[in-house]
N, C-alpha and C positions, 0 to 999 in steps of 0.2 A: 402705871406703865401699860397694862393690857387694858384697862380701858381706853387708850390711845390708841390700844394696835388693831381693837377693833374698827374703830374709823377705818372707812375704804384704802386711803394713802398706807393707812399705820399693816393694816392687813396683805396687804401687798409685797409693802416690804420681808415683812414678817415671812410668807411665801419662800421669798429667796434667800433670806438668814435660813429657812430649814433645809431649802435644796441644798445649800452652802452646809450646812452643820452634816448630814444623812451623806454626803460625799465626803465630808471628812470621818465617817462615825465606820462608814465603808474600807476604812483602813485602819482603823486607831486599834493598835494592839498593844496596850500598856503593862507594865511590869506589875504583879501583884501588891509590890509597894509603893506602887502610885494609890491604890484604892483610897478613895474619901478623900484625897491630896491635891487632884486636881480638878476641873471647873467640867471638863468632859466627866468625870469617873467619878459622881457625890451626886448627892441629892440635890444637889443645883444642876445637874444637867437633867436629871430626871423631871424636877422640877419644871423647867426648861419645856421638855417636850410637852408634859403635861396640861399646859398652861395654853401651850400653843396649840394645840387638838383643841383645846377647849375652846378658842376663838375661831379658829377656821370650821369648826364642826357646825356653825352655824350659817358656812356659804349656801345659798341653793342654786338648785341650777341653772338659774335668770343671770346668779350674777358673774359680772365679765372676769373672776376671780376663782370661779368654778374649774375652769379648763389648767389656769397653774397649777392647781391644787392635783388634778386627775395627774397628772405632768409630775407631782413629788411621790404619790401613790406608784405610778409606773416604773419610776426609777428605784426607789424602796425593793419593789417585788422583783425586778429586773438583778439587782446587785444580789440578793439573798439568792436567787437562783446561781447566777453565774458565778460570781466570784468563788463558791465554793466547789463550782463542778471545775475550774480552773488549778490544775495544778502549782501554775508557775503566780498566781493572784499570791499566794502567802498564806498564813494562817486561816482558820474558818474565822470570818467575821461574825462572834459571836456579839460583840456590841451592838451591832448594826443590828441584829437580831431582836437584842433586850429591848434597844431604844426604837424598833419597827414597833414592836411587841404593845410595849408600852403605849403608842400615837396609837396605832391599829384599835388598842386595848380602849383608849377612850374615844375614839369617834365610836367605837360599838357602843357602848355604854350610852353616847350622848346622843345616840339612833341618829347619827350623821346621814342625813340623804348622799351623801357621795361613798359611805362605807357598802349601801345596796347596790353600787352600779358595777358594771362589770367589772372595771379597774379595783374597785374597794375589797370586791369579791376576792380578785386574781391575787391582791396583794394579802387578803388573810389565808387564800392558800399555800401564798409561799410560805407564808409564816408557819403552816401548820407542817410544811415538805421541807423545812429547813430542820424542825426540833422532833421531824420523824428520823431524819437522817444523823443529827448529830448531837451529842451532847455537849451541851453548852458551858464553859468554864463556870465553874462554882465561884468565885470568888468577883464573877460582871453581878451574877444573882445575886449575892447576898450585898456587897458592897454598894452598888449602882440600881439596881432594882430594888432588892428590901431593906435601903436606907432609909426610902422615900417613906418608909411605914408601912408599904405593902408587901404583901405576901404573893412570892411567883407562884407556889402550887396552887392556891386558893382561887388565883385569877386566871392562870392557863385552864383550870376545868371550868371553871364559867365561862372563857374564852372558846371550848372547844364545843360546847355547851350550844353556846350562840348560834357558831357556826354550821352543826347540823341543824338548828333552826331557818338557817336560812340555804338547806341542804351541801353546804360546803362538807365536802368528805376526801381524804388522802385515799386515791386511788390503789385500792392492793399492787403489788409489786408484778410486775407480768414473768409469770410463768416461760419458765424454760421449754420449746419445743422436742419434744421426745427424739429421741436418737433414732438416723433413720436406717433400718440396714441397707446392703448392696443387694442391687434385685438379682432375683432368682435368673441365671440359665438355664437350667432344666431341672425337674424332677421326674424321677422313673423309681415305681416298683417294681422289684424284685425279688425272684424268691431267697431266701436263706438257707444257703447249702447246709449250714450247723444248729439248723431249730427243725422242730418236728414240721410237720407241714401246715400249712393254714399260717405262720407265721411269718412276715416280710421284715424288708429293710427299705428306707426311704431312703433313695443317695439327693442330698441335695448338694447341689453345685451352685459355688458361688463362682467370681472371680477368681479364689486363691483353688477351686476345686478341690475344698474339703468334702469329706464323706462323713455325715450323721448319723452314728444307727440307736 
């Protein structure tokens, strides 16, 4: 079967079975008793992706199969952003997350010329701004990711690994601007009728015209 889908025609197709699969993966939120059950949620869908990174990771960028490819990278990195900053989207897509996780996880691996470009880049950033933000259900990990035989912690640190190799870093969180007060109308020293001498009071006035001593 993948040697078939290698062929230009079979790769192609292949393309659009995964924009087709990553837009349904972008919703699929299944009951914990589906785990292993069904064909999305088992080692056949992980399998799946796997398989498929592994033939596409070998486009370059000659060929006229390059630009679909850049095309399922954008939308990948596009849904893990939005759909979770999206209230009324539904659950965090934490699937779409495993199974980004997972394609992402082996075009790095198989030093995909399309994982260095700028799209390959943005989409393992999202990857790393989705699992900064959110924890991702236990039971996509263990069921759907370490069915396959793999291990998620073992491969996230190599994954993140990678990516400060190729300077990918989650920008810290931007800081709060400090509180500003209400400017000053005036300030006058004056003496203090109930302190010895040499000692003042500073009235500052704001708008509400408090007095500071």
């Amino acid at each position: 079967m993948y040697t078939i889908l290698e062929l230009l025609d079979g790769r192609e197709q292949l393309l659009d079975i995964l924009q087709s699969y990553f837009r349904h993966a972008a919703t699929y939120n299944p009951d914990t008793a589906d785990a292993g059950c069904t064909t999305y949620f088992s080692n056949i869908g992980i399998d799946f992706i796997v398989e498929s990174a592994r033939v596409v990771s070998k486009l370059k960028p000659t060929s006229p199969l390059f630009s679909p490819h850049v095309n399922v990278l954008q939308s990948l990195a596009s849904d893990l952003r939005d759909l979770h900053e999206d209230p009324e989207a539904g659950p965090s897509p934490d699937y779409l997350f495993f199974a980004s996780f997972a394609y992402a996880y082996r075009l790095l691996s198989s030093d995909s010329d399309i994982i260095t470009t700028e799209t390959g880049r943005d989409l393992i950033l999202a990857i790393l701004q989705y699992r900064e933000r959110v924890i991702p259900r236990k039971d996509f990990e263990d069921e759907f990711y370490n069915s396959y035989g793999w291990n998620f912690d073992n491969h996230w640190s190599r994954f993140v690994d990678k990516a400060r190799e190729l300077g990918i870093l989650v920008p810290p969180p931007a800081q709060e601007a400090p509180a500003v007060l209400p400017p000053l109308e005036s300030a006058e020293i004056q003496p203090e009728p109930d302190h010895p001498s040499g000692d003042a009071v500073v009235e500052v006035l704001h708008d509400c015209h408090a007095s500071i001593r």
